[in-house]
Backbone as CSV, one residue per row, in Angstrom:
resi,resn,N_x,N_y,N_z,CA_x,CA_y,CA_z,C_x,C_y,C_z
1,UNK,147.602,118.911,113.546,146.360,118.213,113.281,146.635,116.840,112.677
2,UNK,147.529,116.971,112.058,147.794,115.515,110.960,148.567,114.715,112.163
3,UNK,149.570,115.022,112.886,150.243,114.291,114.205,148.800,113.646,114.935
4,UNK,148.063,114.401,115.184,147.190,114.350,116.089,146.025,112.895,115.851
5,UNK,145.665,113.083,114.214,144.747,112.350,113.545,145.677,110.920,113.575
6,UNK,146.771,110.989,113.073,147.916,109.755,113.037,147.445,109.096,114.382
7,UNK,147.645,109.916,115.750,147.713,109.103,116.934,146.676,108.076,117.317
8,UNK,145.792,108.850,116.630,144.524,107.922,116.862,143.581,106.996,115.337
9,UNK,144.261,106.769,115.009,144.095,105.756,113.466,144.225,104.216,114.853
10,UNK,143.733,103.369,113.991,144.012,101.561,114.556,145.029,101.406,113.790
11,UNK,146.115,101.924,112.931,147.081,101.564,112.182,147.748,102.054,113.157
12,UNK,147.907,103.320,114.031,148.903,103.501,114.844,149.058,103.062,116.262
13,UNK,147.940,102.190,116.212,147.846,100.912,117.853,148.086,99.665,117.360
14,UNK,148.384,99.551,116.205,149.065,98.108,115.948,149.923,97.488,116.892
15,UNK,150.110,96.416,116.256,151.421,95.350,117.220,152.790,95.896,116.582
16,UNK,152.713,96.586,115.282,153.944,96.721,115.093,154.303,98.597,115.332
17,UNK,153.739,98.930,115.629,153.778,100.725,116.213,154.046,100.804,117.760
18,UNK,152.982,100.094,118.141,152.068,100.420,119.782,153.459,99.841,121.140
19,UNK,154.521,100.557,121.738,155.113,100.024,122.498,154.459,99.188,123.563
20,UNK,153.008,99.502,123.934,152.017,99.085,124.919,151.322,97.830,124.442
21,UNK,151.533,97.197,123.504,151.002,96.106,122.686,152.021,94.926,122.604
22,UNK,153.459,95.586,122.105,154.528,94.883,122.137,154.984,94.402,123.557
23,UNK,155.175,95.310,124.291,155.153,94.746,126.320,154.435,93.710,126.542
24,UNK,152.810,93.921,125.573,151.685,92.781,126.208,151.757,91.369,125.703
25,UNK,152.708,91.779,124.418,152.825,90.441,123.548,153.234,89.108,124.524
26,UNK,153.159,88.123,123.876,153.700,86.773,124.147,155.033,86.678,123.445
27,UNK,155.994,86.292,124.767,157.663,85.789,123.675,157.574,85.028,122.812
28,UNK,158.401,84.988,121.715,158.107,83.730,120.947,158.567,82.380,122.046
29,UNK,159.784,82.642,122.550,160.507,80.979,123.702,159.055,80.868,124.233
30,UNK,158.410,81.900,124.597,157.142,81.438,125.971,156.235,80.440,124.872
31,UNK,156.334,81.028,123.668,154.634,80.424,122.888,155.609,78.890,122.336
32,UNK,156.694,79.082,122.431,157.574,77.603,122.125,157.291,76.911,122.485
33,UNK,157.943,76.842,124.062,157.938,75.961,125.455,156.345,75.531,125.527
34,UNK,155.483,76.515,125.489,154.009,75.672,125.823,153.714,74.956,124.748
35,UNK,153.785,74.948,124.022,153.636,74.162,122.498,154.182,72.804,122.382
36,UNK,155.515,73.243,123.019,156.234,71.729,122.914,155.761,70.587,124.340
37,UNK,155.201,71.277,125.708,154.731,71.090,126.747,153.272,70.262,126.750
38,UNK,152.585,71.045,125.289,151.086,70.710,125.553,151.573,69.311,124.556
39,UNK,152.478,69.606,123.412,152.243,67.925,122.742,152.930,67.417,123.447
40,UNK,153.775,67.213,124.617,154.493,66.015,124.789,153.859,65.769,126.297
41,UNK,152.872,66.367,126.939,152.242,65.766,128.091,150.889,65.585,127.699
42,UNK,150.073,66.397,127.012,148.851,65.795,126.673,148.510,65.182,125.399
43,UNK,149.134,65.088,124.304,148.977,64.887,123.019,149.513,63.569,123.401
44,UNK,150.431,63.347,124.256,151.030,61.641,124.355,150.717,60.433,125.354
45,UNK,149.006,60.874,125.439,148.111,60.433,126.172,148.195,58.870,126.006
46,UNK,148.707,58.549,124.954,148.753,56.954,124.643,150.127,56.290,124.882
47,UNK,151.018,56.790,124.999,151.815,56.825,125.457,152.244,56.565,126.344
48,UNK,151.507,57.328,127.821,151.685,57.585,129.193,150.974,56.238,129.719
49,UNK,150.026,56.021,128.644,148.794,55.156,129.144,149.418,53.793,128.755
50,UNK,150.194,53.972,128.089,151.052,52.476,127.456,152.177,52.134,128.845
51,UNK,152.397,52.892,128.904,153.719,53.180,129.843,153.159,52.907,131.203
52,UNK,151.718,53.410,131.772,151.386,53.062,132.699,151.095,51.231,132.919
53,UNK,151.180,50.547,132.117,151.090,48.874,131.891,151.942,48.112,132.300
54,UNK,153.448,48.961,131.965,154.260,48.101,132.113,154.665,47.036,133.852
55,UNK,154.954,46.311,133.855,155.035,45.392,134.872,156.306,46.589,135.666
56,UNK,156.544,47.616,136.514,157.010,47.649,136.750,156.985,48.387,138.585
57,UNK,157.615,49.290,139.177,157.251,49.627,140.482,156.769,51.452,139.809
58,UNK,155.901,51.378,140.783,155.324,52.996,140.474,156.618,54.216,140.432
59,UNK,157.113,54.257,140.906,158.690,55.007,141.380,159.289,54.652,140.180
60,UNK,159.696,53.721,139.813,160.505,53.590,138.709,160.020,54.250,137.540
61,UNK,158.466,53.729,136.821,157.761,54.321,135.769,158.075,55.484,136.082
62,UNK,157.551,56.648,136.950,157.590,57.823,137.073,159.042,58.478,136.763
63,UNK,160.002,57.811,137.366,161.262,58.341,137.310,161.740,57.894,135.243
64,UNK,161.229,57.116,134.916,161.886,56.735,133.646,161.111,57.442,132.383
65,UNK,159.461,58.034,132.681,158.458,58.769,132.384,158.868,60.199,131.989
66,UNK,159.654,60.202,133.326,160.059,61.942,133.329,161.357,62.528,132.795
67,UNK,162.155,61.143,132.538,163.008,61.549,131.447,162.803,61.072,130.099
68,UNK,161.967,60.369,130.049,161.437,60.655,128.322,161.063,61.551,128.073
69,UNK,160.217,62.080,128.747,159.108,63.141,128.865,160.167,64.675,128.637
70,UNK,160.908,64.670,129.587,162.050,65.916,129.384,162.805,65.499,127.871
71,UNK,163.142,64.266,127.904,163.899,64.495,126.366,162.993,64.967,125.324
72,UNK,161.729,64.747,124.858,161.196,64.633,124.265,160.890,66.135,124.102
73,UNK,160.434,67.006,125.591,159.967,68.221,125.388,161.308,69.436,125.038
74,UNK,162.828,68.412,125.223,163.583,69.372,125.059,164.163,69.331,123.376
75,UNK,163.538,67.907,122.783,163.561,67.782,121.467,163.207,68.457,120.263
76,UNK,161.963,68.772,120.986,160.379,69.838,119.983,161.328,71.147,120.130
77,UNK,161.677,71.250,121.150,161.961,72.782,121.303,163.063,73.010,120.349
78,UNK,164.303,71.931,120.468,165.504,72.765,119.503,165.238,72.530,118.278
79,UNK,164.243,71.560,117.745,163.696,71.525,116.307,162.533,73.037,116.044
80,UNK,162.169,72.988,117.195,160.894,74.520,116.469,161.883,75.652,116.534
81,UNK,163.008,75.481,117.550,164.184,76.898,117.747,164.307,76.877,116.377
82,UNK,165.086,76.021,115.663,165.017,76.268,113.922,164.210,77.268,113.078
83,UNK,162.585,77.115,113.652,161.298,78.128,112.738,161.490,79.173,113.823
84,UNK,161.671,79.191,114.791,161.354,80.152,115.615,161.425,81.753,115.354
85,UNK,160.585,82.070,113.972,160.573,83.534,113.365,159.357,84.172,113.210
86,UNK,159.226,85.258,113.037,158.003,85.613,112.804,157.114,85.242,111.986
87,UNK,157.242,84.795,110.893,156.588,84.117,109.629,156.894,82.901,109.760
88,UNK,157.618,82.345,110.480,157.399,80.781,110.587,157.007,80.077,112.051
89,UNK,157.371,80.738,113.092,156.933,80.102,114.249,155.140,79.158,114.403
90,UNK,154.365,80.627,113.930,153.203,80.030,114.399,152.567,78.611,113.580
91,UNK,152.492,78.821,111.757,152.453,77.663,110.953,153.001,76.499,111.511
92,UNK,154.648,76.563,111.648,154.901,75.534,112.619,154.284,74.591,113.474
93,UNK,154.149,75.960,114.510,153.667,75.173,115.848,151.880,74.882,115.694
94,UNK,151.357,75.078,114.885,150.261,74.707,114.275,149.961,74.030,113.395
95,UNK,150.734,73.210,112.871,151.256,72.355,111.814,151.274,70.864,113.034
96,UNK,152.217,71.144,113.844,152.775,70.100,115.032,151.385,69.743,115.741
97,UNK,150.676,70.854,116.368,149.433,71.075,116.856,148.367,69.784,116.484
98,UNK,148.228,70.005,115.438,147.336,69.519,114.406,147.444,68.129,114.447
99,UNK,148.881,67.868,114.014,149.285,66.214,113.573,149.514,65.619,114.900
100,UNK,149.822,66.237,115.753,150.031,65.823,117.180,148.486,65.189,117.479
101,UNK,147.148,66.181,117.186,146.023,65.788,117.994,145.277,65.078,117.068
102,UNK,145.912,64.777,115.776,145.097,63.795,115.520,145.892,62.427,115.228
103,UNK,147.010,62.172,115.466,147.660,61.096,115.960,147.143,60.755,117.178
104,UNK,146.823,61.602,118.508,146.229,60.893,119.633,145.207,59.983,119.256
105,UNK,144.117,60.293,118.711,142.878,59.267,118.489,142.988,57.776,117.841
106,UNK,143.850,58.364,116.384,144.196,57.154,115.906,145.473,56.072,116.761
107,UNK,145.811,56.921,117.522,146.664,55.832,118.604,146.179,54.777,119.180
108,UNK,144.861,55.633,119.948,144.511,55.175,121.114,143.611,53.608,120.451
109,UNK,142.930,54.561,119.173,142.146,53.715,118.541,142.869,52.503,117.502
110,UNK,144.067,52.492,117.662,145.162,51.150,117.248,145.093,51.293,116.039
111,UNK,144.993,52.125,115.488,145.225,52.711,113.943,146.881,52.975,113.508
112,UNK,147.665,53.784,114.836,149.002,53.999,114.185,149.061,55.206,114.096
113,UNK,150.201,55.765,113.840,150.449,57.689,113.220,150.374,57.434,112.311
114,UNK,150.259,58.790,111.846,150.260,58.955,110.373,151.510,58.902,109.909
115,UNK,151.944,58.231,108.801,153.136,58.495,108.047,152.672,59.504,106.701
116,UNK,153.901,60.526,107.405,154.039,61.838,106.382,154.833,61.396,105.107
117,UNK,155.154,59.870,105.442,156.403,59.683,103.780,155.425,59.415,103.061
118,UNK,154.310,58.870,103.570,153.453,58.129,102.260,151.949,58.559,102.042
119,UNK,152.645,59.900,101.748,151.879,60.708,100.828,150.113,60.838,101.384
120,UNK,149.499,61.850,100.601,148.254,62.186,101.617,147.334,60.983,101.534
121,UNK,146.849,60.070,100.791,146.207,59.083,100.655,145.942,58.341,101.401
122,UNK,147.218,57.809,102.233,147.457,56.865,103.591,146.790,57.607,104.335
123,UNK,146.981,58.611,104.723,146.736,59.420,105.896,145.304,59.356,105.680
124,UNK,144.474,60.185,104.815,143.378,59.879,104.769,142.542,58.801,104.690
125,UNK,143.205,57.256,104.007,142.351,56.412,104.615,142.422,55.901,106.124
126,UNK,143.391,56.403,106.793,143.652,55.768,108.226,142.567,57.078,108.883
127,UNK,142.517,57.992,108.456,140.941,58.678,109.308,139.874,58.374,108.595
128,UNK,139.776,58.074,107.385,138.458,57.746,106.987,137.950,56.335,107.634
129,UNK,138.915,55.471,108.092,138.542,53.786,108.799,138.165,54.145,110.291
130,UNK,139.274,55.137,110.516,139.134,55.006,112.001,138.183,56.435,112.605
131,UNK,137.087,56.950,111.489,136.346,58.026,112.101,135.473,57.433,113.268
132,UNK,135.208,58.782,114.317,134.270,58.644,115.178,134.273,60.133,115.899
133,UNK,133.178,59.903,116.927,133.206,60.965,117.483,134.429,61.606,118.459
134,UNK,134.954,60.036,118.906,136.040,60.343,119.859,137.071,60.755,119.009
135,UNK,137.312,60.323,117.848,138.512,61.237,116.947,137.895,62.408,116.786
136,UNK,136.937,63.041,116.721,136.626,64.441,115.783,136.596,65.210,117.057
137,UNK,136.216,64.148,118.491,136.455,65.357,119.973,137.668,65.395,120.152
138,UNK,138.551,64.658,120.321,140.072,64.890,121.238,140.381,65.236,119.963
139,UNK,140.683,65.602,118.667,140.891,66.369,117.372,140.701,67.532,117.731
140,UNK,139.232,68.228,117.925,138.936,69.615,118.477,139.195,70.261,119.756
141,UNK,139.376,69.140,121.099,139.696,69.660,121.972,141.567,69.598,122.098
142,UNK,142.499,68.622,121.543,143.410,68.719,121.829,144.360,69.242,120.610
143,UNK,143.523,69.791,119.500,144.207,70.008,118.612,142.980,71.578,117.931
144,UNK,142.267,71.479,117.642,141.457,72.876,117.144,141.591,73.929,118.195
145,UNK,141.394,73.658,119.508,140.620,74.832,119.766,142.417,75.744,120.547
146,UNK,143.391,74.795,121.198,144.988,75.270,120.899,145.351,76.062,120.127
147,UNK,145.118,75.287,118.745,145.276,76.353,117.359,144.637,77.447,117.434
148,UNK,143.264,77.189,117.576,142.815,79.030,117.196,143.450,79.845,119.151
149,UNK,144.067,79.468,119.532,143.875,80.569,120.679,145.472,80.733,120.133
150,UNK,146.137,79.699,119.493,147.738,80.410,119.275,147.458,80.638,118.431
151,UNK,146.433,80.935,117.525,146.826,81.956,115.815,146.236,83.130,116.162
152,UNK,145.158,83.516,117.744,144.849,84.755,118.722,146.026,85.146,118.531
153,UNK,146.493,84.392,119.137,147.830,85.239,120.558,148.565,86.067,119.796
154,UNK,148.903,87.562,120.379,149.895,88.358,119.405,151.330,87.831,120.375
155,UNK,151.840,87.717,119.370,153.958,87.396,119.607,154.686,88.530,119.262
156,UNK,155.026,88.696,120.744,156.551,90.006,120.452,157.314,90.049,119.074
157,UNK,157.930,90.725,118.749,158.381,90.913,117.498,159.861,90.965,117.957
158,UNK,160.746,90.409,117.313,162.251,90.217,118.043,163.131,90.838,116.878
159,UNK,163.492,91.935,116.980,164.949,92.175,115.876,165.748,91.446,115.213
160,UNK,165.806,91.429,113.997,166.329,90.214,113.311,167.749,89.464,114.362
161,UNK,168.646,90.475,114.736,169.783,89.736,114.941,169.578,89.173,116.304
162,UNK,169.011,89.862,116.979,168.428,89.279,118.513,167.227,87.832,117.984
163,UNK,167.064,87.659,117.344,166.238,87.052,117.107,167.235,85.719,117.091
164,UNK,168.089,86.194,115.905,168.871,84.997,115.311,170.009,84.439,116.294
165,UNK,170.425,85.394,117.265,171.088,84.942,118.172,170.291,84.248,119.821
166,UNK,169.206,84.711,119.885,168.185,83.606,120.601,167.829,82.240,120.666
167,UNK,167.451,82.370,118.965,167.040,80.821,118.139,168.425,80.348,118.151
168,UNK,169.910,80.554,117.663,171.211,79.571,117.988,171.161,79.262,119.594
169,UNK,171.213,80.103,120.381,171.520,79.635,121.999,170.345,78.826,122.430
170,UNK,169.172,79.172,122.071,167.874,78.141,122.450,168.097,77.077,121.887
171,UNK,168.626,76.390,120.472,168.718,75.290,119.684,170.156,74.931,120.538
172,UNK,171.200,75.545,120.965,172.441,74.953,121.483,171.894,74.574,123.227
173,UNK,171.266,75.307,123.838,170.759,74.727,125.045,170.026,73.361,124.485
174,UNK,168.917,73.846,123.971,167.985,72.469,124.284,168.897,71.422,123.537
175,UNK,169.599,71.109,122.805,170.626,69.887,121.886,171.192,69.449,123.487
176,UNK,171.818,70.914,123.818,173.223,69.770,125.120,172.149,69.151,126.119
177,UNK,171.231,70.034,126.624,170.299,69.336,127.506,170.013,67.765,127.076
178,UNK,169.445,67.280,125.728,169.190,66.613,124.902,170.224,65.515,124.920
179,UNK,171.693,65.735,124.156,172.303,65.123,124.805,172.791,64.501,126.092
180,UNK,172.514,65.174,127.327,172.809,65.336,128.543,171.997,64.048,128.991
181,UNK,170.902,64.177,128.509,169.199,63.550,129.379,170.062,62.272,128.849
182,UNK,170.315,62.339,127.285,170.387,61.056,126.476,171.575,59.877,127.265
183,UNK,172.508,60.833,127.359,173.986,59.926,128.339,173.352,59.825,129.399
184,UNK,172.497,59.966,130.425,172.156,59.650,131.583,171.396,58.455,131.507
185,UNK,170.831,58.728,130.488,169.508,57.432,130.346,169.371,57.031,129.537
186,UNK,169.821,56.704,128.429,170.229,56.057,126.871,170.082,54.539,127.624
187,UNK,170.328,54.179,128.637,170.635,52.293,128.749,168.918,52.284,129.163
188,UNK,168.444,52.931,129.899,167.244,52.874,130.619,166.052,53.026,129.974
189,UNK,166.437,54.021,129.051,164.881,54.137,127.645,165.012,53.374,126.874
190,UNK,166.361,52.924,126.196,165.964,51.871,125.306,165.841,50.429,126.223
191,UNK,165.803,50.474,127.223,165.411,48.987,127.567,163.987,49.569,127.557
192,UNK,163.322,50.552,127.841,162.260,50.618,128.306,161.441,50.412,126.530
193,UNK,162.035,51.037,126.183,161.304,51.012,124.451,161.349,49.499,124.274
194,UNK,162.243,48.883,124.656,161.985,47.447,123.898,161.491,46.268,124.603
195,UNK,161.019,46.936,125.745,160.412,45.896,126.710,158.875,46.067,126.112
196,UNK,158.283,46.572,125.638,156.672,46.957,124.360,156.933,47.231,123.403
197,UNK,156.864,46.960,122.684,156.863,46.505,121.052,155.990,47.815,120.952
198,UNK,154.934,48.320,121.527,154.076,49.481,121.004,154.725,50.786,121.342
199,UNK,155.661,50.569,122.343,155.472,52.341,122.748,156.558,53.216,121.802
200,UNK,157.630,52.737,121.259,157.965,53.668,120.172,157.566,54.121,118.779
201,UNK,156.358,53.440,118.322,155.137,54.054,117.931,154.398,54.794,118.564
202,UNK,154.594,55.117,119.243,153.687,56.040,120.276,154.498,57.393,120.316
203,UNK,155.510,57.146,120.191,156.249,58.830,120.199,155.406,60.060,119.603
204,UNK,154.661,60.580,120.109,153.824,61.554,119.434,154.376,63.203,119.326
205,UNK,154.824,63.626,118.224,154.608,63.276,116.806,155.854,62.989,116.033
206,UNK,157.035,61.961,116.871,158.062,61.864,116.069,157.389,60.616,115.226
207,UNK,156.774,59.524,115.625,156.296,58.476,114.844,156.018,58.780,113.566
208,UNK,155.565,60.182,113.380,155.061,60.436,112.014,156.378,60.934,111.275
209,UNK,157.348,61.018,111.411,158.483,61.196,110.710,159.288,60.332,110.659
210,UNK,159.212,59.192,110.939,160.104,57.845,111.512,160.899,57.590,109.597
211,UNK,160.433,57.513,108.470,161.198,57.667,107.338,162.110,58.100,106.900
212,UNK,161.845,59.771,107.776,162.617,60.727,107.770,163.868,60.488,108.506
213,UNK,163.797,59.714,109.668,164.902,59.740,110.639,166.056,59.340,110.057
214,UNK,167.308,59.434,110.969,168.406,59.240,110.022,168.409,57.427,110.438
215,UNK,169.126,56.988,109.775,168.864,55.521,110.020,169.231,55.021,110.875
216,UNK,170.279,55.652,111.966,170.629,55.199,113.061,169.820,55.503,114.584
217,UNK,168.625,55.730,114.257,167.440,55.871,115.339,166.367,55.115,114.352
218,UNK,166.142,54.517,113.040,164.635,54.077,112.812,164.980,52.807,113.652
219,UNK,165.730,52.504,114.992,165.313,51.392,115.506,164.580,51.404,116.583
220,UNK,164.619,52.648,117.261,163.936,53.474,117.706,162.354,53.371,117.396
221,UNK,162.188,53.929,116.068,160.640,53.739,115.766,160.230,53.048,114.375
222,UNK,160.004,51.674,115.040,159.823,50.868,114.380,158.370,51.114,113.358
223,UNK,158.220,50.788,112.106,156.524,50.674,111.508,155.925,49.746,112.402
């Protein structure tokens, strides 16, 4: 009777009991990859749109687009491989979420990212100048309503050591990739960065850490 009563409690259909729950889960790599996918193709709307200006042949942009675009998405990834745990993945990637979609508005709207060095004050007067509706929509559509469907989503639960040996090979892939993209096209992005004075401010959301960087890239992203 007590087996019986157990089987059917909602404590024993949990995510952490229910083998039929855990199957249905989301990987953590899967909830990664889209995370790092949605900020670096739609969150870098100003970006693309900067990039679409340049004086150059359609073929070329595209081809020089798509390896920023890959470095960039293979960047997020070996930095979130770092959180990539159960108690830290989602904060994370909802943390990124956030600052990602509301850097779009103030981009577009020639405000700038936010700088995380200088403290919450800045930040808040650069949304208190630059409020509107179009910040508080592409805020909710490219940044709220993401969040609540990834703080939904249930995530597989990974065994500590499988876990920890995932997050090293995911952080050692995406780095060599990273490197890889970088030796191929290191002459070609930075001409491309320094042919606009705007678009490495535009890096969305490394711009907002540009303090942080080590000093041999803040040339990279200039204030």
């Amino acid at each position: 009777m007590t087996i019986k009563l157990f089987h059917v409690t909602e404590f024993a259909e949990s995510a952490y009991l229910s083998p039929e729950t855990q199957r249905e889960a989301t990987h953590p790599v899967t909830v990664l990859s889209l995370t790092c996918l949605w900020l670096t193709v739609v969150c870098n709307i100003p970006l693309w749109r900067e990039l679409s200006r340049l004086p150059l042949e359609t073929g070329q942009l595209w081809w020089l687009g798509l390896r920023l675009g890959l470095i960039m998405v293979f960047a997020l990834m070996a930095l979130l491989s770092l959180l990539c745990w159960r108690r830290t993945l989602k904060p994370a990637a909802l943390l990124l979420l956030l600052l990602s979609a509301l850097n779009t508005p103030l981009m577009l709207g020639q405000a700038g990212a936010i700088d995380l060095s200088a403290g919450l004050s800045t930040p808040a007067a650069q949304v208190r100048h630059a409020a509107s509706w179009q910040l508080a929509g592409l805020f909710l559509v490219l940044g709220l309503l993401p969040a609540l469907w990834l703080w939904r989503l249930p995530v597989r639960r990974i065994p500590l050591l499988a876990n920890l040996r995932q997050n090293a090979l995911l952080f050692v892939l995406c780095g060599a990739v990273v490197v890889g993209l970088w030796w191929l096209s290191a002459q070609d992005v930075l001409a491309l960065l320094r042919q606009s004075s705007q678009l490495p401010q535009l890096l969305n959301p490394f711009s907002s850490f540009h303090a942080w960087a080590p000093s041999s890239l803040t040339e990279l992203l200039p204030h």
